[in-house]
VOFIKOL-303868 format. One record per residue: residue number from 1; residue in three letters; x, y, z of N, C-alpha, C, O, CB in turn. Coordinates in Angstrom, 3 decimals. Glycine has a CB too. Layout:
! VOFIKOL-303868
 lumse paza      npx      npy      npz     capx     capy     capz      cpx      cpy      cpz      opx      opy      opz     cbpx     cbpy     cbpz
   NUM  Ala        X        Y        Z        X        Y        Z        X        Y        Z        X        Y        Z        X        Y        Z
...
! end
This chain:
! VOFIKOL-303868
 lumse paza      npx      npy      npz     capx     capy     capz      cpx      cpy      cpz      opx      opy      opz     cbpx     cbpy     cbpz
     1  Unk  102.669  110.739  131.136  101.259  110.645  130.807  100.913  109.170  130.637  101.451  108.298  129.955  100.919  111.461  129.519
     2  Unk   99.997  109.145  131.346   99.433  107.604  131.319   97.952  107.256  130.112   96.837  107.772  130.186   98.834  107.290  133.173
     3  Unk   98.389  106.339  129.178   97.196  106.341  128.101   96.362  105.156  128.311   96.801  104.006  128.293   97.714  106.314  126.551
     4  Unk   95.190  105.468  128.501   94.219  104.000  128.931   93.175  104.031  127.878   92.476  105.028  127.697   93.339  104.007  130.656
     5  Unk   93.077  103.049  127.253   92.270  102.988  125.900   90.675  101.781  127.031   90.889  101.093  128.029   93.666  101.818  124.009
     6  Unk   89.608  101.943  126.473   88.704  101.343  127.309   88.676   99.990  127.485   87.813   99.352  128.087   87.608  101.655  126.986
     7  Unk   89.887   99.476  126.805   89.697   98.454  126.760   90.634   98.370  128.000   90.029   97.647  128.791   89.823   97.807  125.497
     8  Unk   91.915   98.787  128.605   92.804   98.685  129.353   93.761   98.006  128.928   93.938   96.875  129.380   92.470   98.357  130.304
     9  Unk   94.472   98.457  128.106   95.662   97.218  127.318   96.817   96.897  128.149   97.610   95.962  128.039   96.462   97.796  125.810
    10  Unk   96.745   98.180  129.303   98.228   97.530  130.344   97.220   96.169  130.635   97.810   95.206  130.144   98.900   98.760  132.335
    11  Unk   96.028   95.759  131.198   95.772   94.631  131.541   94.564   93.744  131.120   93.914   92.938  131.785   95.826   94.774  132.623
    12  Unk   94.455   94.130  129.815   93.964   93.194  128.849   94.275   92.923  127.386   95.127   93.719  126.992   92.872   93.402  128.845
    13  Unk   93.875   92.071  126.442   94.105   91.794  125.386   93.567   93.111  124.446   92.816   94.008  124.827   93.564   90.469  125.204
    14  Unk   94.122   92.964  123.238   93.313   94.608  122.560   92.171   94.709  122.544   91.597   93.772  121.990   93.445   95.044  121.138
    15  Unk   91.180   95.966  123.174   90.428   96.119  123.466   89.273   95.814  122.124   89.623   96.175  121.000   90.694   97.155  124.120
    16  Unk   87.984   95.181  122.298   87.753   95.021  121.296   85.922   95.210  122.003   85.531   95.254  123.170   88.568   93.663  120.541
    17  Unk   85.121   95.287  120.608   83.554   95.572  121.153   83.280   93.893  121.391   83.735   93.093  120.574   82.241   96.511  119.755
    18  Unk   82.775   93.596  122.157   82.090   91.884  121.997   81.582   91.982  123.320   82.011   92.866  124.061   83.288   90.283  121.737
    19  Unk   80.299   90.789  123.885   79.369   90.978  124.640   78.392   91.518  123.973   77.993   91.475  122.809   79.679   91.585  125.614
    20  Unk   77.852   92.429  125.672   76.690   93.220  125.509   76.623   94.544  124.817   75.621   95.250  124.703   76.260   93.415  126.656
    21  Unk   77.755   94.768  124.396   77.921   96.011  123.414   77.953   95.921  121.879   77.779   96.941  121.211   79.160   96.636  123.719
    22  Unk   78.199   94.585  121.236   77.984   94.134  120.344   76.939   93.609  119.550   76.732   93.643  118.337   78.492   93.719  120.475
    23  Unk   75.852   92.731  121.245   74.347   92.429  121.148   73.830   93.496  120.864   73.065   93.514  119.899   73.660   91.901  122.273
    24  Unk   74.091   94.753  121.633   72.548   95.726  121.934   72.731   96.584  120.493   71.808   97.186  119.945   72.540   97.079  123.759
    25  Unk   74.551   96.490  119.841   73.965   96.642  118.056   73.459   96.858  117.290   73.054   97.826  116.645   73.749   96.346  117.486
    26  Unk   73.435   94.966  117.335   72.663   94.359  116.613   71.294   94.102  116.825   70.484   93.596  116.049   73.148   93.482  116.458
    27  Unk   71.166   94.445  117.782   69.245   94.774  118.244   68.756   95.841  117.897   67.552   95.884  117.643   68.771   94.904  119.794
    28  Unk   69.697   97.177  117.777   69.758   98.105  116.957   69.277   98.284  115.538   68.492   99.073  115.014   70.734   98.256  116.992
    29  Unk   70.141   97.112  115.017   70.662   97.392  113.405   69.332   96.851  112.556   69.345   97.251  111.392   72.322   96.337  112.896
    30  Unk   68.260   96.075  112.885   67.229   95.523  112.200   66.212   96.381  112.383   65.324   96.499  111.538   66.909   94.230  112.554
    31  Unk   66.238   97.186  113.697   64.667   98.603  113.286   65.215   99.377  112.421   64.506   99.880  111.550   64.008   99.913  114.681
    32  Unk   66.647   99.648  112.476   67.059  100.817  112.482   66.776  100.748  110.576   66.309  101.665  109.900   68.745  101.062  113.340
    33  Unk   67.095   99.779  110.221   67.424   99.716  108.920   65.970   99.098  108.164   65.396   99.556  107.176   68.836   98.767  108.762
    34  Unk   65.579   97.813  109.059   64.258   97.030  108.324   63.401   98.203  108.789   62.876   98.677  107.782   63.679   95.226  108.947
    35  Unk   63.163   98.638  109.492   61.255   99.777  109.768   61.808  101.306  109.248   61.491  101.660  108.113   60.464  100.086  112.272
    36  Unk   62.564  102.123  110.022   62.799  103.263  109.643   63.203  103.413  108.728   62.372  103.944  107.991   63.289  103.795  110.171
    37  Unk   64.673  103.132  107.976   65.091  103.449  107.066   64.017  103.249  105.545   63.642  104.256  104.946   66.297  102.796  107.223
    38  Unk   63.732  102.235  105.203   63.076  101.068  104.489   61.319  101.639  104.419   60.531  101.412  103.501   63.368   99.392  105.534
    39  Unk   61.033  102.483  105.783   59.747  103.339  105.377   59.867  104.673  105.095   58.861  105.382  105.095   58.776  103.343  106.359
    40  Unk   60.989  105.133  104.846   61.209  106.373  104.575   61.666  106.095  103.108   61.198  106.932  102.336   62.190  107.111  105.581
    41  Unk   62.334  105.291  102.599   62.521  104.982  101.122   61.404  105.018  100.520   61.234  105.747   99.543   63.092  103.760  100.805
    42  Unk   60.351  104.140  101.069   58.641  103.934  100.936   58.676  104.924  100.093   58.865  105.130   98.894   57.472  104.124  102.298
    43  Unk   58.378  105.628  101.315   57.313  106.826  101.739   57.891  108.034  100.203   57.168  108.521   99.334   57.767  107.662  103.964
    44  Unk   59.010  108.147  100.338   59.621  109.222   99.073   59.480  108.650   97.832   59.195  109.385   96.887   61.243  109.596   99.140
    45  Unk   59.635  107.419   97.657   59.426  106.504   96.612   58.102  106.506   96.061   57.825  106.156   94.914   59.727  105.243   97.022
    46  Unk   57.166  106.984   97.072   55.867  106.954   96.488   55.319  108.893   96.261   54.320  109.344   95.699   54.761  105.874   97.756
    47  Unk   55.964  109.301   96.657   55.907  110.437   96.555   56.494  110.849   95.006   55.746  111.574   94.351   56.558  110.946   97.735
    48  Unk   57.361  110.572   94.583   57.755  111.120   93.813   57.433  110.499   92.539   57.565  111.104   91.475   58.839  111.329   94.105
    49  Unk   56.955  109.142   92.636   56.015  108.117   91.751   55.130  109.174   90.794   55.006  109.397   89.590   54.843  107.031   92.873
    50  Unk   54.537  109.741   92.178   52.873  110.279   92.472   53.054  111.923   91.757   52.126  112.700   91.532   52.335  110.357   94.677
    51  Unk   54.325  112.130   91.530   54.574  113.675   91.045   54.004  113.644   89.301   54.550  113.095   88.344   56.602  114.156   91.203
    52  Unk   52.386  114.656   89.353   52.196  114.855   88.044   50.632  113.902   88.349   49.726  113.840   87.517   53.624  114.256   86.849
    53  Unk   50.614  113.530   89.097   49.311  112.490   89.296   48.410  112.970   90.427   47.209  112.782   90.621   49.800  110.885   89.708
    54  Unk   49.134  113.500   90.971   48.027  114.258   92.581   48.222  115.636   92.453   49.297  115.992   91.971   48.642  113.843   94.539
    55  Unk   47.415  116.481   92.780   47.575  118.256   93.184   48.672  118.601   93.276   49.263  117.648   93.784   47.060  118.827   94.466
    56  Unk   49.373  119.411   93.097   51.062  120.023   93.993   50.875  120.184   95.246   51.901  120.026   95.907   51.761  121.614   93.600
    57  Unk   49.807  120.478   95.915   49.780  120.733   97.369   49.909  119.795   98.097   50.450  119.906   99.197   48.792  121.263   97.807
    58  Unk   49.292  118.323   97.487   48.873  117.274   98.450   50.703  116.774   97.844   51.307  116.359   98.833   46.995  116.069   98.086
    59  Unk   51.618  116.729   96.559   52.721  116.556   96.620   53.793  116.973   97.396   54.754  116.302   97.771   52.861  116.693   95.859
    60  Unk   53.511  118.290   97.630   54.861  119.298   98.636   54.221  118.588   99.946   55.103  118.103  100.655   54.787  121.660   98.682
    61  Unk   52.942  118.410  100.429   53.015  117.997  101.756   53.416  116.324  101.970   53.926  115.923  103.016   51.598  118.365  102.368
    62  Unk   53.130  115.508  100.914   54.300  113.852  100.674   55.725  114.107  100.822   56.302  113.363  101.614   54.301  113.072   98.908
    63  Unk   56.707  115.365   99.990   57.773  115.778   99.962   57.984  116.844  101.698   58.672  116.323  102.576   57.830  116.517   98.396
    64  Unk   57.573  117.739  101.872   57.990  118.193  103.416   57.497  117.377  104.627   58.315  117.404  105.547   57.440  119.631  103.706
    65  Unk   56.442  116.694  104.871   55.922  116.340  105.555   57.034  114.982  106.773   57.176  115.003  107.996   54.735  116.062  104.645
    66  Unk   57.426  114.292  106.045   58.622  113.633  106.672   59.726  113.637  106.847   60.430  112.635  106.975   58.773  112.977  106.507
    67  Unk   60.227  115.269  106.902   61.326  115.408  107.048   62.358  115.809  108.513   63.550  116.014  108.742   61.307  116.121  106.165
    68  Unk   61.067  115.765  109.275   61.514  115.250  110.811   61.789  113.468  110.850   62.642  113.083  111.649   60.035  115.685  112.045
    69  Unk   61.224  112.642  110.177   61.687  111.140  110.634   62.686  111.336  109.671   63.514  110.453  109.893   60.619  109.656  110.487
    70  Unk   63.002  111.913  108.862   64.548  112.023  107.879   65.416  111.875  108.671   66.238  110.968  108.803   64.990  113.377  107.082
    71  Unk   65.173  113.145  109.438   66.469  113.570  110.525   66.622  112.450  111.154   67.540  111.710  110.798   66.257  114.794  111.687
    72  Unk   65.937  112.150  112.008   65.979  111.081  112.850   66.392  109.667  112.310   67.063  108.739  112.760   64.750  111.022  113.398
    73  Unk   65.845  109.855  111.392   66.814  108.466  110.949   68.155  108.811  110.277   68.752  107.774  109.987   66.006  107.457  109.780
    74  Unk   68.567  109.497  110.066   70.272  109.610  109.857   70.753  109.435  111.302   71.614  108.579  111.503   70.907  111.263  109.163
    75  Unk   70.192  110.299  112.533   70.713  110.262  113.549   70.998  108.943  114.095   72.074  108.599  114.583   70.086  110.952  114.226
    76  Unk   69.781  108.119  113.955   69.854  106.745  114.355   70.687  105.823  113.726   70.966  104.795  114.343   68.726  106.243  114.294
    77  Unk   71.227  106.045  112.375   72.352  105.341  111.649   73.404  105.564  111.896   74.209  104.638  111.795   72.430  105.427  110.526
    78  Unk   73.939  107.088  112.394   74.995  107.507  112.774   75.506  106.938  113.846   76.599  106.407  114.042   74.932  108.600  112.886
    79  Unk   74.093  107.203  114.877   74.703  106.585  116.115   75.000  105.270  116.156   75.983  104.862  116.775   73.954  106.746  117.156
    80  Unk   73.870  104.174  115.249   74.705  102.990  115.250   76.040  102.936  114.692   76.763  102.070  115.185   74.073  102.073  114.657
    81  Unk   76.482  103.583  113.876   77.736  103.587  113.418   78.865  103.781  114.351   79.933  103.170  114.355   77.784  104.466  112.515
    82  Unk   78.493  104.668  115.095   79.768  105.420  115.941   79.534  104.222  116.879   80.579  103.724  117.298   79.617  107.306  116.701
    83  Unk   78.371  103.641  117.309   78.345  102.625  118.664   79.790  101.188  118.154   80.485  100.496  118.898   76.111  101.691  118.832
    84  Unk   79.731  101.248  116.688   80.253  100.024  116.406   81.435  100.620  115.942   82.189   99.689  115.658   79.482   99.059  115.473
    85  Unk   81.921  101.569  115.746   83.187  101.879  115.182   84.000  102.637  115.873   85.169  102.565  115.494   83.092  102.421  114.076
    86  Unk   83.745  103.505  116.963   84.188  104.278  117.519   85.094  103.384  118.898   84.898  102.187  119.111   83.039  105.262  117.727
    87  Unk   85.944  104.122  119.610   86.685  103.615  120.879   86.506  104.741  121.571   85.876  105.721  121.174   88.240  103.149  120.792
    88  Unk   87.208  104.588  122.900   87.466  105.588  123.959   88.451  105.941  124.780   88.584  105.511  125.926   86.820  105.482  124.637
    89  Unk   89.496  107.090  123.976   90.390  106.633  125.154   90.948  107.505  125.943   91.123  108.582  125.374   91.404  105.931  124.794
    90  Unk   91.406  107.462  127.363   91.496  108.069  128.318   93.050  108.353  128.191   93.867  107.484  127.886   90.911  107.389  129.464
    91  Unk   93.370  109.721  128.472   95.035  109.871  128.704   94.553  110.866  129.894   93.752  111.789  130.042   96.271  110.637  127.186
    92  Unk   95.781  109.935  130.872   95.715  110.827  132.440   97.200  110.856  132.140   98.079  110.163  131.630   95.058  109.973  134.265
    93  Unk   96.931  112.525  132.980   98.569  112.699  133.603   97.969  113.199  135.292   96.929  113.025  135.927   99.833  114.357  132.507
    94  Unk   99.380  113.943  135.551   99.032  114.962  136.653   98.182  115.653  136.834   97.368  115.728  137.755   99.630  115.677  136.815
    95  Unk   98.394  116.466  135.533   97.768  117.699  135.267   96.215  117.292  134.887   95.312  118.126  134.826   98.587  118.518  134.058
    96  Unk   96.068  116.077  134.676   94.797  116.212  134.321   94.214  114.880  133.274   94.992  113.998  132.912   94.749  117.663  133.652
    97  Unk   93.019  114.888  132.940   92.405  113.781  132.180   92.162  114.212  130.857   91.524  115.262  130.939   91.144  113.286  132.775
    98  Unk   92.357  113.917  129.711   91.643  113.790  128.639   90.772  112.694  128.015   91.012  111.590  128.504   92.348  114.025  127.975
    99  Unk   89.638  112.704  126.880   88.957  111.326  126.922   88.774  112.007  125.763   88.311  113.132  125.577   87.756  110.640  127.990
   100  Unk   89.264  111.054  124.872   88.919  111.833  123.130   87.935  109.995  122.726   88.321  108.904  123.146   91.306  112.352  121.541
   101  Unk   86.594  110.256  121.779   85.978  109.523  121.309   86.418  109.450  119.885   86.847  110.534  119.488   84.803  109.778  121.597
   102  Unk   86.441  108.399  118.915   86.563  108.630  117.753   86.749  106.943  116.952   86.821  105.894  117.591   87.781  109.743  117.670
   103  Unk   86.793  107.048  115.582   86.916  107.805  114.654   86.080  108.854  114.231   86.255  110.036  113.932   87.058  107.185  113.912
   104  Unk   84.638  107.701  114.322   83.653  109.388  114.248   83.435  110.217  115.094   83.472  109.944  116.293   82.344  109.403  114.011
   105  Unk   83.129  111.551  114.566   82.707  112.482  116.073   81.490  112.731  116.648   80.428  113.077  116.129   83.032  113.804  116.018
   106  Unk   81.867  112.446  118.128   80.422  112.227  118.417   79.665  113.386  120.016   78.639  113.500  120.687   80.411  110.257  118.789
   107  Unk   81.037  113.976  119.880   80.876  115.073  120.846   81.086  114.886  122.438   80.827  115.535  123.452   79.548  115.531  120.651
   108  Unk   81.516  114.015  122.209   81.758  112.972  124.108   83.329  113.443  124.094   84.056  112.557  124.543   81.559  110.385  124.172
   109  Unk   84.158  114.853  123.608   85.849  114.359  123.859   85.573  115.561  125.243   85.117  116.698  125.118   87.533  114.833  122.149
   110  Unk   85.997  114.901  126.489   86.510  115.668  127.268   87.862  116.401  127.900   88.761  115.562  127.857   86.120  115.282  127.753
   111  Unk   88.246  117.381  128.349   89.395  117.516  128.915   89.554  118.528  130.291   89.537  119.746  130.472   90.187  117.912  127.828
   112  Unk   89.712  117.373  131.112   89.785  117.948  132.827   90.500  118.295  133.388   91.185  117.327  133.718   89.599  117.395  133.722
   113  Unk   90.896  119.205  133.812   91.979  119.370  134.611   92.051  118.814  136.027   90.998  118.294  136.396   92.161  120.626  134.656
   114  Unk   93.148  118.804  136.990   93.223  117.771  137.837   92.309  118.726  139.443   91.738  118.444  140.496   95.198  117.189  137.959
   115  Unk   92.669  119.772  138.729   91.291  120.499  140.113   89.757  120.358  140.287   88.875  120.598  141.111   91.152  122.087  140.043
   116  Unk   89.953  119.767  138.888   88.004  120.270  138.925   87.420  118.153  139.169   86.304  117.640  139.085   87.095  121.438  136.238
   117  Unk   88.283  117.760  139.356   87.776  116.643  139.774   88.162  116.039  141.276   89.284  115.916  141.767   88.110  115.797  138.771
   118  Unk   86.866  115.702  141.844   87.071  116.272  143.538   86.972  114.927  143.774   87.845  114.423  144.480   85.835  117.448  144.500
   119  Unk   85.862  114.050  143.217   85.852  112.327  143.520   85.633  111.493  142.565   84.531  111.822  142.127   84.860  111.843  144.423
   120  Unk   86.186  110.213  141.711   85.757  109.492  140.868   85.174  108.391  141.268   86.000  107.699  141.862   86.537  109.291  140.143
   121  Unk   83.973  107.822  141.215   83.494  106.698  140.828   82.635  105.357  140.093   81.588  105.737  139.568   83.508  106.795  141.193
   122  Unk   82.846  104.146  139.991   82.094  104.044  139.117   80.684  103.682  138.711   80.848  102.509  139.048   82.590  103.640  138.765
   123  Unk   79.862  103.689  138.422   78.443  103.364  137.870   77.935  102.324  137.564   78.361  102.161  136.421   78.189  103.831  136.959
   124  Unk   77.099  101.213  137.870   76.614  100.412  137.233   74.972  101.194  136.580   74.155  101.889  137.183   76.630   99.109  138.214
   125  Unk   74.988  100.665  135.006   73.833  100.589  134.481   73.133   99.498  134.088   73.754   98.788  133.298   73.873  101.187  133.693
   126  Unk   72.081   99.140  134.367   71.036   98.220  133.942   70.687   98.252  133.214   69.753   99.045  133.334   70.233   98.036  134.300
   127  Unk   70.750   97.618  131.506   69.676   97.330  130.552   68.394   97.090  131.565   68.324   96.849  132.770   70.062   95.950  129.526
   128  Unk   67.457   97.259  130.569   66.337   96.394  130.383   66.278   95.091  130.380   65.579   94.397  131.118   65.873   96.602  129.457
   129  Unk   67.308   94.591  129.214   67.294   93.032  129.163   68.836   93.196  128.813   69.337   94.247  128.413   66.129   92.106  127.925
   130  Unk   69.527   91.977  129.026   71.232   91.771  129.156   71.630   92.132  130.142   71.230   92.175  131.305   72.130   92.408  128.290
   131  Unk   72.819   92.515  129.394   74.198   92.156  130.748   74.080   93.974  130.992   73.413   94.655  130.214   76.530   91.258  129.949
   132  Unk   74.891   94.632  132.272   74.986   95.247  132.560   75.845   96.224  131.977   76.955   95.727  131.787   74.949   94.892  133.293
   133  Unk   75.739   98.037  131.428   77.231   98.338  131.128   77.480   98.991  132.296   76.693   98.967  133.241   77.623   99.214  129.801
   134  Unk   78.970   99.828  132.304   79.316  100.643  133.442   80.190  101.977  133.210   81.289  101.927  132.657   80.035   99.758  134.361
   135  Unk   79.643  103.108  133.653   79.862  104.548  133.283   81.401  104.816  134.635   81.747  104.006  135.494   77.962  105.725  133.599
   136  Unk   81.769  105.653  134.465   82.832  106.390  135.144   82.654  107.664  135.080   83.053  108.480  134.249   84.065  106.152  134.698
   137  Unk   81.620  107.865  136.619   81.407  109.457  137.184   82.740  109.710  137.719   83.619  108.981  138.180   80.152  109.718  138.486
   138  Unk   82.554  111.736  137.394   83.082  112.357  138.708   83.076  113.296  138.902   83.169  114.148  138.019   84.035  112.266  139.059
   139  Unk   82.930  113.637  140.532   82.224  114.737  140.798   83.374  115.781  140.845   84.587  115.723  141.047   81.332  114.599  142.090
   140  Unk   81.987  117.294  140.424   82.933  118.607  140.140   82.515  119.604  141.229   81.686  119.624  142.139   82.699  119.345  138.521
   141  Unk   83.681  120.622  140.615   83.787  121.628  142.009   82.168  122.053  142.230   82.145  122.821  143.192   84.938  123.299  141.707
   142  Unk   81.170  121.899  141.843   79.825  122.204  142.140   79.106  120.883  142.877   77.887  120.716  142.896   79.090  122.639  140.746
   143  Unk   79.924  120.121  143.384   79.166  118.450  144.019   78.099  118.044  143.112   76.974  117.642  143.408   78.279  118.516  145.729
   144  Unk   78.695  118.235  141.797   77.679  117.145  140.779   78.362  116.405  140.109   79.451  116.593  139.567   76.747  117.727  139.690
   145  Unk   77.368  115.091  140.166   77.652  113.462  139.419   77.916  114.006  137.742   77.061  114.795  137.340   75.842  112.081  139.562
   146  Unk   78.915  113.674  136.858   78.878  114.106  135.849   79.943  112.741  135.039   81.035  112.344  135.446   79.288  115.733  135.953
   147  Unk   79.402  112.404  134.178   79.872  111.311  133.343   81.158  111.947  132.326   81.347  112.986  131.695   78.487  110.695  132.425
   148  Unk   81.872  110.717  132.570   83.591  110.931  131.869   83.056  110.175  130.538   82.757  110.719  129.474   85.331  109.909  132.881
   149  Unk   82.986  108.307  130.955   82.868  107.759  130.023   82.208  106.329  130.242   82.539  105.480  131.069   84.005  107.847  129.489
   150  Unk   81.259  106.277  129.358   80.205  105.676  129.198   80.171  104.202  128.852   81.261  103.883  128.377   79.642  106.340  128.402
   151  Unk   79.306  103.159  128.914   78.982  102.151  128.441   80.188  101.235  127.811   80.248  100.785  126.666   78.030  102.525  127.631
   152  Unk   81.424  101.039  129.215   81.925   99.904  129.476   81.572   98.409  129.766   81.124   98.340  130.910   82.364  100.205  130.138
   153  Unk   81.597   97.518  129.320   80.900   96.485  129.117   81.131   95.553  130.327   80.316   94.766  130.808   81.218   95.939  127.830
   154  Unk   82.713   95.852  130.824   82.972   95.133  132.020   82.916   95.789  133.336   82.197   96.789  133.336   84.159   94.606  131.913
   155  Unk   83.473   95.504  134.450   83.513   96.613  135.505   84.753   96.733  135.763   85.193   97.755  136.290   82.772   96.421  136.763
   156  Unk   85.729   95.417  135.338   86.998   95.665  135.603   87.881   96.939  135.266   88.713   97.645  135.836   87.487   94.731  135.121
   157  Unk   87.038   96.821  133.612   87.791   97.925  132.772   87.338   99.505  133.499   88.010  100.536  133.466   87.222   97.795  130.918
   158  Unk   86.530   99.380  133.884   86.378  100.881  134.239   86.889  101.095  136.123   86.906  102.155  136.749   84.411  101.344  133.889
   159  Unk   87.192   99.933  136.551   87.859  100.397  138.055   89.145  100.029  137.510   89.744   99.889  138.576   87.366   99.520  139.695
   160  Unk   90.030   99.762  136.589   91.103   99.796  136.215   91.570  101.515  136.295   92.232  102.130  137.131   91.084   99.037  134.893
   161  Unk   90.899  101.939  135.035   90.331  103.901  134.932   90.319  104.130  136.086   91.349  104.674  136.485   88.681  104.510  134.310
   162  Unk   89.401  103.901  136.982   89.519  105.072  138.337   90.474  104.772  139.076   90.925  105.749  139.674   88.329  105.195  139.380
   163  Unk   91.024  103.718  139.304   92.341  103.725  139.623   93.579  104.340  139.135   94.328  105.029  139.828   92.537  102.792  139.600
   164  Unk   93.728  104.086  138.051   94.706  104.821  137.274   94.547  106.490  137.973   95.483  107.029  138.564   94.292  104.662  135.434
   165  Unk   93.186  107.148  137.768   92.654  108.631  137.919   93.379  108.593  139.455   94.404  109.167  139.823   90.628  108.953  137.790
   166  Unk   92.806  108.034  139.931   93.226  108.168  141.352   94.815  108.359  141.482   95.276  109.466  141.761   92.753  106.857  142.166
   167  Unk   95.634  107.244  141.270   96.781  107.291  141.891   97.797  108.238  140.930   98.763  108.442  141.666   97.253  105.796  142.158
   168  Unk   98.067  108.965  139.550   98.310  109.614  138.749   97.574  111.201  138.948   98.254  112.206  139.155   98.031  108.810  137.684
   169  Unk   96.384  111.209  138.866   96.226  112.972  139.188   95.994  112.627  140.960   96.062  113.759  141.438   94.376  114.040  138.142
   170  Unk   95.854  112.042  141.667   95.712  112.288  142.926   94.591  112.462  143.380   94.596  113.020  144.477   96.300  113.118  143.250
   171  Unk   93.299  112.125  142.843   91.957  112.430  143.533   91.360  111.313  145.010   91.743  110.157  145.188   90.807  112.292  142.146
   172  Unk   90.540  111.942  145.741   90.526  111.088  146.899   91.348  110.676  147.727   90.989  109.925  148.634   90.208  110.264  146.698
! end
């Protein structure tokens, strides 16, 4: 079994976040925390100020009323979290691919067997603004594009991966 962490440690230094995966962050980390988080503290903060001073009706609707941007902002903390803490790593054998994400879970762990992958290749994505990342498709017994693993920062590191895929399970 062959283990390829995203960083590629047979042919790089330990894989580590830096670049454009480190920028787009931290471009992250100042809405996420200065506007959303920080108006939802507000917003309950004044709500519960206000308990005993306004109607109960116009209170329960201060208290339920934002509890869709609640959600959403845990989601958005989480995900920055997992963007900055998490790795990716690929174990190919013969038999097949695995791709477990972690420490946190984030629902990206796959496991392929070596039939159901008919062609691998890889993806360039375009920010908006920065550097480019790069995904690693591959197509399944239904001829659809379907993503292994995501938002590699280099391109090396991810045609390192399809190589590996290639010459170990045998695809193409």
């Amino acid at each position: 079994m062959t283990r390829v962490r995203q960083g590629a440690p047979q042919a790089y230094p330990s894989p580590r976040k830096d670049g454009p995966v480190l920028r787009h962050g931290f471009c992250r980390l100042r809405p996420c925390i200065g506007m959303w988080s920080s108006h939802t503290i507000f917003w309950y903060g004044t709500a519960i100020k206000n308990i005993g001073h306004v109607p109960l009706p116009m209170t329960l609707l201060m208290v339920l009323f934002p509890i869709g941007h609640v959600a959403v902002g845990f989601y958005i903390v989480y995900d920055l979290l997992c963007g900055f803490a998490n790795r990716t790593d690929a174990m190919i054998s013969p038999a097949g691919v695995k791709c477990r994400t972690g420490p946190l879970p984030r629902g990206r762990n796959q496991d392929l067997r070596a039939g159901e992958i008919h062609d691998i290749k890889v993806r360039e994505r375009q920010a908006r603004r920065g550097d480019p990342s790069y995904s690693l498709m591959y197509v399944d017994a239904a001829n659809k594009e379907r993503t292994l693993v995501k938002g590699m920062p280099h391109r090396d590191q991810a045609e390192f991966i399809e190589v590996s895929i290639r010459e170990v399970v045998g695809v193409g």
